[in-house]
C-alpha positions in Angstrom: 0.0 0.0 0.0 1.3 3.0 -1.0 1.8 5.8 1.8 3.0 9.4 2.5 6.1 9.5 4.9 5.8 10.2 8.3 7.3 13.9 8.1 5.6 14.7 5.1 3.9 18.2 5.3 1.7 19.6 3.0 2.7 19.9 -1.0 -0.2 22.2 -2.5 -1.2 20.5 -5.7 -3.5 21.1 -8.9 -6.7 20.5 -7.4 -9.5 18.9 -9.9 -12.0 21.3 -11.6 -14.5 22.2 -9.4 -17.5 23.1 -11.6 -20.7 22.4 -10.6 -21.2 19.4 -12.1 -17.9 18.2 -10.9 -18.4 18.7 -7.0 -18.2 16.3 -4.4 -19.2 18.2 -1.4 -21.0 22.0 -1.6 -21.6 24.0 1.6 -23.9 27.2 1.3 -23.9 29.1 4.9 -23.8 26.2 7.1 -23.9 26.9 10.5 -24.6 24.7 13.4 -25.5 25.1 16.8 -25.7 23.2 19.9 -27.9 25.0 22.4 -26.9 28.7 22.4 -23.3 27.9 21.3 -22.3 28.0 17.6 -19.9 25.1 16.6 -19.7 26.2 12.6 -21.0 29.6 11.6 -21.7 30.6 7.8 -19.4 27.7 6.1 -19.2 28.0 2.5 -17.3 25.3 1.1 -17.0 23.6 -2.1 -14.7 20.3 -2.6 -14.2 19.2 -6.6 -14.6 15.2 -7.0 -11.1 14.0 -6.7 -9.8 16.4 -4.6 -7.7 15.7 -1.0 -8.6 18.6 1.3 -6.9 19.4 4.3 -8.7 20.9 7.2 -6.4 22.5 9.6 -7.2 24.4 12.9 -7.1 23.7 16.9 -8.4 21.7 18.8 -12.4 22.4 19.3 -12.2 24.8 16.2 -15.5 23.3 14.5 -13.3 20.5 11.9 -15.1 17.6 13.9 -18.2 19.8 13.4 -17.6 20.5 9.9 -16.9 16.9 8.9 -19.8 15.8 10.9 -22.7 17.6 9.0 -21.1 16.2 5.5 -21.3 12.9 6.9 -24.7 13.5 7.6 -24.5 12.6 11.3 -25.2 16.5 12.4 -27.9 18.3 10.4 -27.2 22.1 10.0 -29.3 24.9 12.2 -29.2 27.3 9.5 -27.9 26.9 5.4 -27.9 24.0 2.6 -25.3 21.3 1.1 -25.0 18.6 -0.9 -22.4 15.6 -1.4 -22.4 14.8 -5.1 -25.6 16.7 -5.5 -27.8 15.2 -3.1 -29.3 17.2 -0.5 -27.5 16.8 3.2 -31.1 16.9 5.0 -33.6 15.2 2.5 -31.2 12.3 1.4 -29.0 11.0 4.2 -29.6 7.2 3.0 -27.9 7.8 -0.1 -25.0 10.1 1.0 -24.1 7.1 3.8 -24.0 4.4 1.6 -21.0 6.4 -0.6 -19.2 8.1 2.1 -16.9 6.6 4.8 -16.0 8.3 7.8 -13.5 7.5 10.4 -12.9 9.6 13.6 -12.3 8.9 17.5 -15.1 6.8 17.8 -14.6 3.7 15.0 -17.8 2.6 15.1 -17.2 -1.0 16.1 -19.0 -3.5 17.7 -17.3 -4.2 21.3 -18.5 -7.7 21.5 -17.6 -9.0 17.9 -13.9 -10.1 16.9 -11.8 -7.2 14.1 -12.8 -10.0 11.2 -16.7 -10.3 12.2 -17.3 -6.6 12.7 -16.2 -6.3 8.9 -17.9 -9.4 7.7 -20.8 -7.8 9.7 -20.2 -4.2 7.7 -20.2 -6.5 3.9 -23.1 -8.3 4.7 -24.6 -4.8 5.5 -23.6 -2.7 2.2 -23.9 -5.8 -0.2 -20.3 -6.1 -0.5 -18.3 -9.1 -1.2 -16.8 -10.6 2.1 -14.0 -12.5 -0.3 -11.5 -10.1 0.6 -11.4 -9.6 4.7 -8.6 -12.0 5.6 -6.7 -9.9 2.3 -7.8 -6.7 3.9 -6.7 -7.6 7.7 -3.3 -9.0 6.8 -2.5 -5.3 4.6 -3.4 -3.1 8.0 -1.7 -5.9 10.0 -4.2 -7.2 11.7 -4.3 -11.1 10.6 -3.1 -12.6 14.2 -5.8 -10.3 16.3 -8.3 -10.6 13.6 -10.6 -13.3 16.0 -9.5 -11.2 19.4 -13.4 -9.3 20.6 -12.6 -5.7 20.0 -13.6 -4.9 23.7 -10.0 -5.6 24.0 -8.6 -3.6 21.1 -5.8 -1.1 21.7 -6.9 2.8 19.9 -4.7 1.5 17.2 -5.7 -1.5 17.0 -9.4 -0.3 16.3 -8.3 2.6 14.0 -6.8 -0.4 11.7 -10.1 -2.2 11.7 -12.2 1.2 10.8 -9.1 1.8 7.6 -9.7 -2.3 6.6 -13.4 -1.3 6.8 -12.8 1.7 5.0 -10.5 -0.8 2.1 -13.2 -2.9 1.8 -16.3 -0.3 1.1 -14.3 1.9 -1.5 -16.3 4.5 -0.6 -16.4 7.5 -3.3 -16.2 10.4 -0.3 -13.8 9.4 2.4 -13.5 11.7 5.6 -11.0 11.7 8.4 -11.4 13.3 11.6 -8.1 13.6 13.7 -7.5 9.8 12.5 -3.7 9.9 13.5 -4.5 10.7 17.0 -3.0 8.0 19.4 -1.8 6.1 16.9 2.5 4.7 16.0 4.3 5.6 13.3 3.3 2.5 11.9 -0.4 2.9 12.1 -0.3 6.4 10.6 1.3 4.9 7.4 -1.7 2.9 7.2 -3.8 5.7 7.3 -1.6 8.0 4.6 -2.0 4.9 2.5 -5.9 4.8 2.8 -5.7 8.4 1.6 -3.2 7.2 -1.3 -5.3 4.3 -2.5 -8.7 6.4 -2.2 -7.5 9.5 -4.6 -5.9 7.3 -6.9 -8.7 5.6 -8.0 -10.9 8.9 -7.8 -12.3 8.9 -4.9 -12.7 12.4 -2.7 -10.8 12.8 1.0 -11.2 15.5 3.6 -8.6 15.2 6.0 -9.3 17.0 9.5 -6.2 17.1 11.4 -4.0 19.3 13.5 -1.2 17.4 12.9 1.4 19.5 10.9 3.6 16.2 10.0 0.6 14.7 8.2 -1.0 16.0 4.9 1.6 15.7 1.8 -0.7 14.8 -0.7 -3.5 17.4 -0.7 -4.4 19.8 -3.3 -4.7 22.2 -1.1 -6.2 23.4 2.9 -8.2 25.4 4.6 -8.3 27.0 8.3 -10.9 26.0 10.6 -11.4 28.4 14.0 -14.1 29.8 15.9 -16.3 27.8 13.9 -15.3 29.8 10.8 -13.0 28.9 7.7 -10.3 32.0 8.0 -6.9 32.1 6.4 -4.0 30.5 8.7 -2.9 33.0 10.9 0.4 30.8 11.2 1.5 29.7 7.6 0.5 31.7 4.8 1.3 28.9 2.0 -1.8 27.0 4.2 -3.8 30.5 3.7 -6.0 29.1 1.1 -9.8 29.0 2.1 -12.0 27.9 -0.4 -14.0 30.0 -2.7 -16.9 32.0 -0.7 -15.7 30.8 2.7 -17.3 32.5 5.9 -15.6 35.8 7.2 
C-alpha cells in the first residue's frame, strides 16, 4: 500500500476542476448550533470530485463539526449542502451508503472479533466478504483478527475502521483527527488509505492538526471559531476555499 512519509507536510497540488457538475461536497452558509453555542458559523465550502482537502485548525475549532454535518451525522441549524448533488437533509440514505467516515469513535462493535465486525459491515452494504482476511493481513491485523474488539488497543481499532474503509471503496472518504494516538506505523496505514482512495478517484477531507501529516493534498483550509479563516500561522496554508465564511 502505497503511503506518505511520516514527516511529510503539506505539498499544494493542482486540485481537480471544481464546476458544478464536478463537486463532491458544496456547503452554502452552514452553520450549526448546539444550544446557544455555535460550533460552525456561515461555512461555504465547495470540494471538486477527486480532490484531497486538508482541514487545519485547533483543537475544538469546528473541523469535527464541519466533517460531521457532511457525513450527515449532524444536520445544519441554519444553510444547505450537498455531497455529489444530493441534499444533506432530504437524502441522508444515499450520502451514507458512498461516504466513509472514520474519527475517534470507529464505530465498532465491542462484542464482535476485528474479522466479524467487517464481515458484519459487507453483509450490510452488499459487498463481497471474499477479501477480509486480504484486507486484515495489509493493515496488520491477521493474528488479532478473532481477538473481541472490547480488547482492542486505539490503534488496533483505527486499523479495523481503515480495513473497513479498504473494503467499502467509498467515493467520499472523511478523516477526523484519524492519527490521534496512533504509532508511526499505524499512521502509514492511514496516509495509504488516503493514497489508495484518490488514486482511484475517490474524494478525501482530511481534518487534522497534525502539521507532520498531509503531503498529498491539493490544497487546505483553516478552521477556527467555527469559521473557515486564512492560517494566521502559515500563509502557504492560507487558502480557504471559494466564498468561505468571514
Amino acid at each position: 500500500m502505497a503511503s506518505t512519509t511520516p514527516n511529510a507536510l503539506l505539498t499544494v497540488r493542482n486540485a481537480p476542476s471544481a464546476g458544478s457538475s464536478a463537486l463532491a461536497v458544496r456547503l452554502s452558509g452552514i452553520t450549526r448550533i448546539f444550544g446557544v453555542t455555535p460550533a460552525l458559523v456561515r461555512a461555504d465550502l465547495e470540494v471538486a470530485r477527486g480532490e484531497v482537502l486538508l482541514v487545519r485548525g485547533p483543537n475544538g475549532a469546528g473541523k469535527s463539526t464541519l466533517l460531521r454535518v457532511i457525513a450527515t451525522v449532524l444536520s445544519p441549524t441554519y444553510g444547505s449542502g450537498s455531497v455529489f448533488g444530493l441534499d444533506l437533509v432530504r437524502d441522508r440514505a444515499e450520502i451514507r451508503s458512498r461516504m466513509e467516515l472514520i474519527g475517534h469513535r470507529t464505530r465498532l462493535y465491542e462484542d464482535l472479533t476485528g474479522r466479524e465486525n467487517l464481515r458484519f459491515w459487507c453483509r450490510l452494504y452488499g459487498i463481497d466478504g471474499a477479501p477480509v482476511d486480504e484486507v486484515l493481513e495489509r493493515v496488520e491485523l491477521g493474528n488479532d483478527a478473532d481477538a473481541r474488539v472490547a480488547g482492542y488497543s486505539q490503534g488496533m481499532r483505527q486499523r479495523v475502521a481503515v480495513a473497513r474503509a479498504l473494503l467499502r471503496e467509498a467515493e467520499l472518504l472523511l478523516l477526523d483527527e484519524p492519527y490521534a494516538g496512533l504509532d508511526d506505523a499505524a499512521k502509514a496505514i492511514v496516509d495509504g488509505l488516503i493514497t489508495e482512495t484518490n488514486a482511484r478517484g475517490g474524494t478525501v477531507i482530511l481534518a487534522t492538526h497534525d502539521r507532520t501529516r498531509g503531503g498529498g493534498a491539493h490544497r487546505a483550509i483553516y478552521v477556527d471559531g467555527g469559521r473557515i479563516v486564512p492560517d494566521p500561522t502559515d500563509p502557504n496554508l492560507a487558502r480557504p476555499s471559494s466564498g468561505g465564511a468571514q
